[in-house]
C-alpha positions as CSV (number, residue, x, y, z in Angstrom):
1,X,0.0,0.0,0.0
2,X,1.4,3.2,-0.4
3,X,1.4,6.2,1.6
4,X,-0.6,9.6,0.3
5,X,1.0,12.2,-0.8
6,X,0.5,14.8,1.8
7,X,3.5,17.6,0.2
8,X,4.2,18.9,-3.1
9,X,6.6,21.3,-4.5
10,X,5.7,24.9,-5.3
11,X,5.4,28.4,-4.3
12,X,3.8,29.1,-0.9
13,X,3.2,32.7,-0.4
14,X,2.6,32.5,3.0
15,X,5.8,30.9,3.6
16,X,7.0,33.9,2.4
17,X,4.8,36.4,3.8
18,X,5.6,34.2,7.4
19,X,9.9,35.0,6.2
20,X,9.4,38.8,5.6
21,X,7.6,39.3,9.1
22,X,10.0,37.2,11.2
23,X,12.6,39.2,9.3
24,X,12.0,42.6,8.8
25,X,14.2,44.0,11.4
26,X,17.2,42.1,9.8
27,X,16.4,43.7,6.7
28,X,16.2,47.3,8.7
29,X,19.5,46.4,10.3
30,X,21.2,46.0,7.2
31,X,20.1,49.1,5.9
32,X,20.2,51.0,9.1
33,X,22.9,50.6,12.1
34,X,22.1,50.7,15.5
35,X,23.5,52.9,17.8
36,X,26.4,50.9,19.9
37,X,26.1,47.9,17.0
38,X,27.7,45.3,18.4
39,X,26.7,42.9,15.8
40,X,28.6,44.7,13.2
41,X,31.9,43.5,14.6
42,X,34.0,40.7,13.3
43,X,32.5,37.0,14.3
44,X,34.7,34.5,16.3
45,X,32.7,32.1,14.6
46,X,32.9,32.0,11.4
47,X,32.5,28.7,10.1
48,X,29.9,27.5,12.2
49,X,28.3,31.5,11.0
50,X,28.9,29.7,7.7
51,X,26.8,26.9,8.6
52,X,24.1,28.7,10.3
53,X,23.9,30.5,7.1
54,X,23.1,26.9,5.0
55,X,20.8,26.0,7.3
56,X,18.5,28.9,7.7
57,X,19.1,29.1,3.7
58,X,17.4,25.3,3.8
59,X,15.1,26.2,6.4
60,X,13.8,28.9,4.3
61,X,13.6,27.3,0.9
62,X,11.0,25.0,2.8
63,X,9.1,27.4,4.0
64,X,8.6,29.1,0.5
65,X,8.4,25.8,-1.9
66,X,7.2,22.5,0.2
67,X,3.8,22.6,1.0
68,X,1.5,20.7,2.8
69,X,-1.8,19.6,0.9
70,X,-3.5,19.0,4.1
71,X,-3.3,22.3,6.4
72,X,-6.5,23.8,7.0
73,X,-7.1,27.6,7.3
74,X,-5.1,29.2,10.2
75,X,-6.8,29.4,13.8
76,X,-5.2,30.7,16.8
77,X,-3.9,27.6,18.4
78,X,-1.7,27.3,21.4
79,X,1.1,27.2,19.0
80,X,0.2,29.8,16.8
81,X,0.3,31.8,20.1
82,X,3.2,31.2,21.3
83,X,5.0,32.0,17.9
84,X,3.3,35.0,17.9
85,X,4.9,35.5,21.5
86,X,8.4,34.6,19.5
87,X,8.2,37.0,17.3
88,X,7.0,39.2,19.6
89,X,10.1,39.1,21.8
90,X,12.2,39.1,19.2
91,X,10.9,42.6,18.3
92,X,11.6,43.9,21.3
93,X,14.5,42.6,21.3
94,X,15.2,44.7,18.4
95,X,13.7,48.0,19.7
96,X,16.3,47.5,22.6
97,X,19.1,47.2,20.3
98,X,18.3,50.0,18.7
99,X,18.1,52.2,21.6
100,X,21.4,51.7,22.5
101,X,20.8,48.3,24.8
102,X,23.1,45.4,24.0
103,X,23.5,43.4,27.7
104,X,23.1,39.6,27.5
105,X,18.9,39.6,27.4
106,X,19.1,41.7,24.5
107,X,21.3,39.4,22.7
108,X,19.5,36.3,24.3
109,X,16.2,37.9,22.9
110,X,17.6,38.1,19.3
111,X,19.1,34.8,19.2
112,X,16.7,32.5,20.9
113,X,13.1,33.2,20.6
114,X,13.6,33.0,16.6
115,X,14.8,29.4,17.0
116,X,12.7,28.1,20.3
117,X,11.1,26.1,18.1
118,X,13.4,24.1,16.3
119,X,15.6,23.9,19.5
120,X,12.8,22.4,21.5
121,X,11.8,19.9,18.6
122,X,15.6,18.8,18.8
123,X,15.3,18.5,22.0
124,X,12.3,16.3,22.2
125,X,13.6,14.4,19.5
126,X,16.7,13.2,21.1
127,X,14.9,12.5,23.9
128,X,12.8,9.8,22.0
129,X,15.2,8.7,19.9
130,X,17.9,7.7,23.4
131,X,14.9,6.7,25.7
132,X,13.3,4.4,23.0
133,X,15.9,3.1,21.0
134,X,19.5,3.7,22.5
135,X,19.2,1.9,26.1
């Protein structure tokens, strides 16, 4: 028996629309600097920057062109909330920034609350995969 298709290749516009909102105030960044812009100095990291880079590159490339044939219309669920509380922080972590603010929280609040998501999945899924199957 085979299993239905549930994704096809295309063009979501949604995916895109959900891309330009979370990233907006990258896009201002570029364009304008902060006062005190610490992110504008040289990375330490550069290769795993480099990597980071890929991925999100990947990540949004899915977003825009797989799509699932089986999503219904959006309603606020739990989890739509809490991305909107994502994004939300990560605005403000923004509006920090660009008042001059750039202690650990504001950092923390540009760097994490974009990713919670795909942290805690990782999470979660190592924990399945060594509890059930690694023993």
């Amino acid at each position: 028996m085979k299993a239905p298709k549930t994704y096809k290749l295309g063009f979501d516009i949604s995916g895109l629309i959900l891309f330009l909102l979370v990233m907006t105030p990258t896009f201002i960044w570029f364009a304008v600097p902060a006062p005190n812009d610490v992110l504008r100095t040289e990375s330490a990291t550069s290769m795993v920057d480099t990597l980071g880079s890929v991925c999100q590159f990947l990540f949004i490339a899915c977003l825009c062109v797989v799509i699932n044939k089986e999503r219904s219309r959006l309603r606020f669920s739990p989890l739509v909330v809490a991305s909107i509380v994502c994004v939300m922080m990560y605005y403000i972590g923004w509006v920090l920034y660009y008042r001059g603010i750039t202690n650990a929280w504001v950092i923390l609040l540009l760097t994490i609350p974009p990713c919670l998501f795909a942290v805690g999945f990782a999470v979660c899924h190592l924990i399945f995969g060594i509890v059930n199957f690694i023993k």
